[in-house]
Structure formats: C-alpha cells, structure tokens
PDB file as gemmi writes it, atoms N, CA and C in Angstrom:
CRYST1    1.000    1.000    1.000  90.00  90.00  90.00 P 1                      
ATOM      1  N   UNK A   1    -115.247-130.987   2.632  1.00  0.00           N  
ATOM      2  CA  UNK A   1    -116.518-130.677   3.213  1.00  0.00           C  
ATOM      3  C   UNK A   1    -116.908-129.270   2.791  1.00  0.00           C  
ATOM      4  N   UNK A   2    -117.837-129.048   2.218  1.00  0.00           N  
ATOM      5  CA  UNK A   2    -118.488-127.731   2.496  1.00  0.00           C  
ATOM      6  C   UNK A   2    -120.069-127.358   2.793  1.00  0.00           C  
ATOM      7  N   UNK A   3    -119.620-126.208   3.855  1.00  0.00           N  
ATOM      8  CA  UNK A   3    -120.450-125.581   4.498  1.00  0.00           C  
ATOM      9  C   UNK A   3    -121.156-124.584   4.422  1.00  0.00           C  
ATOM     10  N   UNK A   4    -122.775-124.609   4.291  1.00  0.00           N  
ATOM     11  CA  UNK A   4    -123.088-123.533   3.389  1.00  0.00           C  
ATOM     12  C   UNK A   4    -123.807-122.491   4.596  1.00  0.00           C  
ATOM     13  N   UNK A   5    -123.542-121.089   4.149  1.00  0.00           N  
ATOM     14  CA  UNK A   5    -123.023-119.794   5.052  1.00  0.00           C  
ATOM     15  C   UNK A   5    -124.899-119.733   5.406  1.00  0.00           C  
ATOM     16  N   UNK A   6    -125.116-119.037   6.482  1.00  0.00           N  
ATOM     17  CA  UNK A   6    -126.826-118.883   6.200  1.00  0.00           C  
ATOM     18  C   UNK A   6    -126.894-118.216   7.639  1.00  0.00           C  
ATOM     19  N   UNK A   7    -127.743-117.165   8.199  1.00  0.00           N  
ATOM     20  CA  UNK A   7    -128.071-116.453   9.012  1.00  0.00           C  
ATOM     21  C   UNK A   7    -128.854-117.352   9.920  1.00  0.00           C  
ATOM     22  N   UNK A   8    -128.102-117.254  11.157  1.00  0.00           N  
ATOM     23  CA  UNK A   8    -129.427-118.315  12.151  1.00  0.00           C  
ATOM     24  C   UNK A   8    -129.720-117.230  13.565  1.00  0.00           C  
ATOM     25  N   UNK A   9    -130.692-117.607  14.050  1.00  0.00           N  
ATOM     26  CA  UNK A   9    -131.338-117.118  15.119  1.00  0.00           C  
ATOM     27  C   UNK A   9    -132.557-118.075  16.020  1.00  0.00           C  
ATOM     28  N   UNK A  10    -131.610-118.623  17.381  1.00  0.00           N  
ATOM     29  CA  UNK A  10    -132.148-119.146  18.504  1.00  0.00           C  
ATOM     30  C   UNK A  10    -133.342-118.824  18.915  1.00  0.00           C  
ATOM     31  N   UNK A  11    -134.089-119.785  18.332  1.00  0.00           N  
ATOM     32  CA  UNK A  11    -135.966-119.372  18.731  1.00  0.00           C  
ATOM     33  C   UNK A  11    -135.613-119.262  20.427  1.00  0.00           C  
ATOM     34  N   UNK A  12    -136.949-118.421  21.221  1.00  0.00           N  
ATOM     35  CA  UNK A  12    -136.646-118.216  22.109  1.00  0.00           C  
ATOM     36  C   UNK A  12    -137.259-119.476  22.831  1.00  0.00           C  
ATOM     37  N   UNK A  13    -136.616-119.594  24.255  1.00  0.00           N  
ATOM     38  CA  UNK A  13    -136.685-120.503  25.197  1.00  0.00           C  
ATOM     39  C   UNK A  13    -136.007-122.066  24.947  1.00  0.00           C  
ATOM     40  N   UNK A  14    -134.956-121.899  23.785  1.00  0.00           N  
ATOM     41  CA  UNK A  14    -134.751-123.193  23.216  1.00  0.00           C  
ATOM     42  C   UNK A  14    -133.120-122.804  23.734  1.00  0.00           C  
ATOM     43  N   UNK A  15    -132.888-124.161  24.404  1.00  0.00           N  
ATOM     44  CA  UNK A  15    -131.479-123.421  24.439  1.00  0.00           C  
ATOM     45  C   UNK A  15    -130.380-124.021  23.350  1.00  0.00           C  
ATOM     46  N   UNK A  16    -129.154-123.694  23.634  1.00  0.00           N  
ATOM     47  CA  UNK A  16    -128.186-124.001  22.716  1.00  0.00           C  
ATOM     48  C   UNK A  16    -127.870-125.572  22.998  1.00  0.00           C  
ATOM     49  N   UNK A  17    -127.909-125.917  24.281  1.00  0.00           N  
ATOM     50  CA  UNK A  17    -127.499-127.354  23.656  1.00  0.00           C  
ATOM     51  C   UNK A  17    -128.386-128.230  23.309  1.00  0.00           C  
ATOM     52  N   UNK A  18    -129.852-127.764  23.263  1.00  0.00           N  
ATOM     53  CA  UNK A  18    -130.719-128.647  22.881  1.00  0.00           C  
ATOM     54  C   UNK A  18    -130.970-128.458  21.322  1.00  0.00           C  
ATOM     55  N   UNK A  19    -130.227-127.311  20.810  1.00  0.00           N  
ATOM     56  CA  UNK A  19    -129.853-127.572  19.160  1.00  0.00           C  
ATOM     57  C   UNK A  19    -128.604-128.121  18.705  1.00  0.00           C  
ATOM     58  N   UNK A  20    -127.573-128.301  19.506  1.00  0.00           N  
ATOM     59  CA  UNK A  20    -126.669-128.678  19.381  1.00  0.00           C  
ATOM     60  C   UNK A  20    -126.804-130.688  19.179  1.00  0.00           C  
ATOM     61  N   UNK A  21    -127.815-130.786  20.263  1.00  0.00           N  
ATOM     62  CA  UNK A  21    -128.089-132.523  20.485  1.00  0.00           C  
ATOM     63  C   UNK A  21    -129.361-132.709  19.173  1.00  0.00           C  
ATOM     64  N   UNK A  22    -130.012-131.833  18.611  1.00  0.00           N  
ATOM     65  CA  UNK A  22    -130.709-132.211  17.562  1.00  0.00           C  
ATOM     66  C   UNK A  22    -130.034-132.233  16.365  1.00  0.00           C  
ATOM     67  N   UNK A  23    -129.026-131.232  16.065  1.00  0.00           N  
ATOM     68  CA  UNK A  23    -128.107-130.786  15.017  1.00  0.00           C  
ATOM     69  C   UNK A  23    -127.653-132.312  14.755  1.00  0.00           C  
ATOM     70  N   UNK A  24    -126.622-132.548  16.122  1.00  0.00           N  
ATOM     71  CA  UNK A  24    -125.684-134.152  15.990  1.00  0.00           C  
ATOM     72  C   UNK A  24    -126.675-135.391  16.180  1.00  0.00           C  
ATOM     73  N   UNK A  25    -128.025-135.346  16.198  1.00  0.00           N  
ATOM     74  CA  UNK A  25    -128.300-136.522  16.416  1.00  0.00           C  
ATOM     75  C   UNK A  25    -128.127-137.607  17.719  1.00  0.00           C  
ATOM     76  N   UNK A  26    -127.676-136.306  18.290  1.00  0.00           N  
ATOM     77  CA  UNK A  26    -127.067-137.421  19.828  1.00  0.00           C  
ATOM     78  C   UNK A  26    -128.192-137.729  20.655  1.00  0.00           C  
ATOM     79  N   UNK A  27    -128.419-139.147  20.911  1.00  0.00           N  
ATOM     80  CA  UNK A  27    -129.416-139.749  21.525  1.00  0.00           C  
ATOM     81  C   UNK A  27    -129.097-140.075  23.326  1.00  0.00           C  
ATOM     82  N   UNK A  28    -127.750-140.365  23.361  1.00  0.00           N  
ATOM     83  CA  UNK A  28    -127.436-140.253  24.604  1.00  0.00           C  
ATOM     84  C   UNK A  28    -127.488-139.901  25.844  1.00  0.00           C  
ATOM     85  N   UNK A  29    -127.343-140.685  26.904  1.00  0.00           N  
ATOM     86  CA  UNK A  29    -127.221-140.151  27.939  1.00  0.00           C  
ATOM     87  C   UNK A  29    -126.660-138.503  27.932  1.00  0.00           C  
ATOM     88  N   UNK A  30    -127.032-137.884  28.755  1.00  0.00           N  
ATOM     89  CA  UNK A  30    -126.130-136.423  28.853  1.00  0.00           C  
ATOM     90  C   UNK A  30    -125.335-136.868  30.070  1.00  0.00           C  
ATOM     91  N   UNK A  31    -124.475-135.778  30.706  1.00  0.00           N  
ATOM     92  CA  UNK A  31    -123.373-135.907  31.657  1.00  0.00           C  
ATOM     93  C   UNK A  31    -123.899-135.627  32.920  1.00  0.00           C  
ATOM     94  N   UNK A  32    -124.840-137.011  33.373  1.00  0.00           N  
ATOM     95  CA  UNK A  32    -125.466-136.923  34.727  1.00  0.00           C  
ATOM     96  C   UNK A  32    -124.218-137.112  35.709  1.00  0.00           C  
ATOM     97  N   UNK A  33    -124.583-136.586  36.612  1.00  0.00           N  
ATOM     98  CA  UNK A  33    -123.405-136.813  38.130  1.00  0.00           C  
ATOM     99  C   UNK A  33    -122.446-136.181  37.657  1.00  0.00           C  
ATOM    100  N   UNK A  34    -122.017-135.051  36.785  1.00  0.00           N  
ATOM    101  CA  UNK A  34    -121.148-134.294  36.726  1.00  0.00           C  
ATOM    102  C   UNK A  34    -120.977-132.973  37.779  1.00  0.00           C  
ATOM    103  N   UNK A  35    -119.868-133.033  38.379  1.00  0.00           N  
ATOM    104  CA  UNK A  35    -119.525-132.280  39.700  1.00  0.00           C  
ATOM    105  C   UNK A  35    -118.898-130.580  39.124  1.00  0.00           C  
ATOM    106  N   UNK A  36    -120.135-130.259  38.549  1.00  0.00           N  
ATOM    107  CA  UNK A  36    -120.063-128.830  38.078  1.00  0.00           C  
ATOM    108  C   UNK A  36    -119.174-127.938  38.292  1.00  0.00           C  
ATOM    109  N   UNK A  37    -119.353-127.556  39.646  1.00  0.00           N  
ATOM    110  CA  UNK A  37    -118.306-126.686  40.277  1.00  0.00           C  
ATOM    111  C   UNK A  37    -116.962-127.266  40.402  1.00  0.00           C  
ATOM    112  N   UNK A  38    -116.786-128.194  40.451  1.00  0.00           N  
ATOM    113  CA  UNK A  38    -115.570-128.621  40.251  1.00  0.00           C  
ATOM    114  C   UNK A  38    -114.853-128.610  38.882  1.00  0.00           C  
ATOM    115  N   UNK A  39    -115.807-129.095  37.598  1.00  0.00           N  
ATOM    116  CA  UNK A  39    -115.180-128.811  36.435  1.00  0.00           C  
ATOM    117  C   UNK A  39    -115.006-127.397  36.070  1.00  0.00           C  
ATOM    118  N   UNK A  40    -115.776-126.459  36.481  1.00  0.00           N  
ATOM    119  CA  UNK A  40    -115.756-125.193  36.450  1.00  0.00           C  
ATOM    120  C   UNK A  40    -114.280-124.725  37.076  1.00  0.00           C  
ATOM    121  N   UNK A  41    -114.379-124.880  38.311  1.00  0.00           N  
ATOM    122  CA  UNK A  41    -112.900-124.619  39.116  1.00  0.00           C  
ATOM    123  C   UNK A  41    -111.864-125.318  38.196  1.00  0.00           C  
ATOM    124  N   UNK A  42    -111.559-126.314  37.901  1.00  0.00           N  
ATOM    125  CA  UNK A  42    -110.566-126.909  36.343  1.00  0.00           C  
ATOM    126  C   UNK A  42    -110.470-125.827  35.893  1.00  0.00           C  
ATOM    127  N   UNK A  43    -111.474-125.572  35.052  1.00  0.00           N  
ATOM    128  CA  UNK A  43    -111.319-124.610  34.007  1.00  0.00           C  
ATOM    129  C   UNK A  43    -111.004-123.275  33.929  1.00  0.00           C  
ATOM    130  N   UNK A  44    -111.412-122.671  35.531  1.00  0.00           N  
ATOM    131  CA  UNK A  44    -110.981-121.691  35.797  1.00  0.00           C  
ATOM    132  C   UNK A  44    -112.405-120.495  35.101  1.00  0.00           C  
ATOM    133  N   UNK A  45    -113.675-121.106  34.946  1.00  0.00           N  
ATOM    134  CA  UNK A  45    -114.276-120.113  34.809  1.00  0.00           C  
ATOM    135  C   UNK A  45    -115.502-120.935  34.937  1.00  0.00           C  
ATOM    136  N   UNK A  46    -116.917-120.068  34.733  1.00  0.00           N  
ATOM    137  CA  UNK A  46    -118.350-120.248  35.069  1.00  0.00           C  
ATOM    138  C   UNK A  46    -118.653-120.831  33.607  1.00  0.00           C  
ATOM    139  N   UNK A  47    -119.367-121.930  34.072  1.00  0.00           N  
ATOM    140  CA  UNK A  47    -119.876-122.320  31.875  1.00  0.00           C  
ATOM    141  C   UNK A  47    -121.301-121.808  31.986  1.00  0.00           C  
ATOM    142  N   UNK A  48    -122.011-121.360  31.097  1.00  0.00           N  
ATOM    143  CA  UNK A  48    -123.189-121.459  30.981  1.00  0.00           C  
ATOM    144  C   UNK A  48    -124.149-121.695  31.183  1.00  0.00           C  
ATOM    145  N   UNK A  49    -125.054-121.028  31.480  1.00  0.00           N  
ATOM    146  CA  UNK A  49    -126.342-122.212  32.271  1.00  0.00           C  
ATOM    147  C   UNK A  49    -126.707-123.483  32.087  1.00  0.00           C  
ATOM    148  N   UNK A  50    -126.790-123.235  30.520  1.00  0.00           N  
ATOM    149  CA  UNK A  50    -127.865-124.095  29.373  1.00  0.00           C  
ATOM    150  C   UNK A  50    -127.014-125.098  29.479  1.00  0.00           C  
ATOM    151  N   UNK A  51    -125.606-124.900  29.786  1.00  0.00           N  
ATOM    152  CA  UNK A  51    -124.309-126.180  29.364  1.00  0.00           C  
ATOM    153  C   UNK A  51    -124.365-126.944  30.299  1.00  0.00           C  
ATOM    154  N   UNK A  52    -124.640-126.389  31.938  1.00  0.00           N  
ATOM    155  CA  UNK A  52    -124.630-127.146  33.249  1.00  0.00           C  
ATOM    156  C   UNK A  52    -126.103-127.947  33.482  1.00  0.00           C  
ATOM    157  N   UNK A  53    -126.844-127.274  32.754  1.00  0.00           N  
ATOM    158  CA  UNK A  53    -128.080-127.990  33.113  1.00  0.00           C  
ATOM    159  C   UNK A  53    -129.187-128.490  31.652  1.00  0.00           C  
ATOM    160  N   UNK A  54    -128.296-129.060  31.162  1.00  0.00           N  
ATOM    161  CA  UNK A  54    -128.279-129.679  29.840  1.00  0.00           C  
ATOM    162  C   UNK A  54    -129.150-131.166  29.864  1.00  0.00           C  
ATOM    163  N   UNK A  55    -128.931-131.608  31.440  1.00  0.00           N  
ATOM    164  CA  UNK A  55    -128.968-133.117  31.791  1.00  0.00           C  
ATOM    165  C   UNK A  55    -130.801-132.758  32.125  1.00  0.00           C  
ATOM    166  N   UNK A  56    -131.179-131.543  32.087  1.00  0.00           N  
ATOM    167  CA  UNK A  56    -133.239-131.495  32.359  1.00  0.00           C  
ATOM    168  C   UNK A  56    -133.324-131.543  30.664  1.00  0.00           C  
ATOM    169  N   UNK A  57    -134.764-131.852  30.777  1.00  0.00           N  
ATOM    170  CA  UNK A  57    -135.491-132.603  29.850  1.00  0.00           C  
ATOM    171  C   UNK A  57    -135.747-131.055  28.988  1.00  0.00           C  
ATOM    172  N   UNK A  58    -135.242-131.249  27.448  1.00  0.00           N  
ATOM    173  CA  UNK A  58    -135.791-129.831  26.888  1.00  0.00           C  
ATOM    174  C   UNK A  58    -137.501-129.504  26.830  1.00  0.00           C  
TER     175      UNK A  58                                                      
END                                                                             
C-alpha cells in the first residue's frame, strides 16, 4: 500500500468523525444506545465530544 504524505486541515464546524465516515464510506448505523459513561469509565478516560455524539446528524 502506499500512502501519499499531504497537509490537511479540518474545515471548521466539521467534525472528525464525520470525515472519518466520509473518508470510509461507512453508511451505517452509528453506535445508538451506547452507555457513554460507562464505556468511558472502561477506559478509564473522557473521549471526545465529536466521538460521543457522532450518532446527531452532521
């Protein structure tokens, strides 16, 4: 595989996982009824805004 190197910058108000789901093509459901604070407590830390509330409409 190769990957070609190139300078990027997050237009504003767009968040990261809504380039992440255009990047992959993912059409899918997102991770509705996910018990946030609880996966958070798992993990032992706070995720991101954009990551927890991924499941609103970009």
């Amino acid at each position: 595989m190769i990957l070609a190197r190139r300078a990027f910058t997050r237009p504003p108000g767009v968040r990261w996982v809504a380039l992440l789901r255009e990047a992959t093509g993912w059409t899918g459901l997102d991770r509705c009824g996910v018990d946030w604070a609880a996966a958070e407590a798992g993990l032992g830390t706070a995720l991101p805004g954009d990551y927890t509330t991924a499941n609103v409409a970009s």
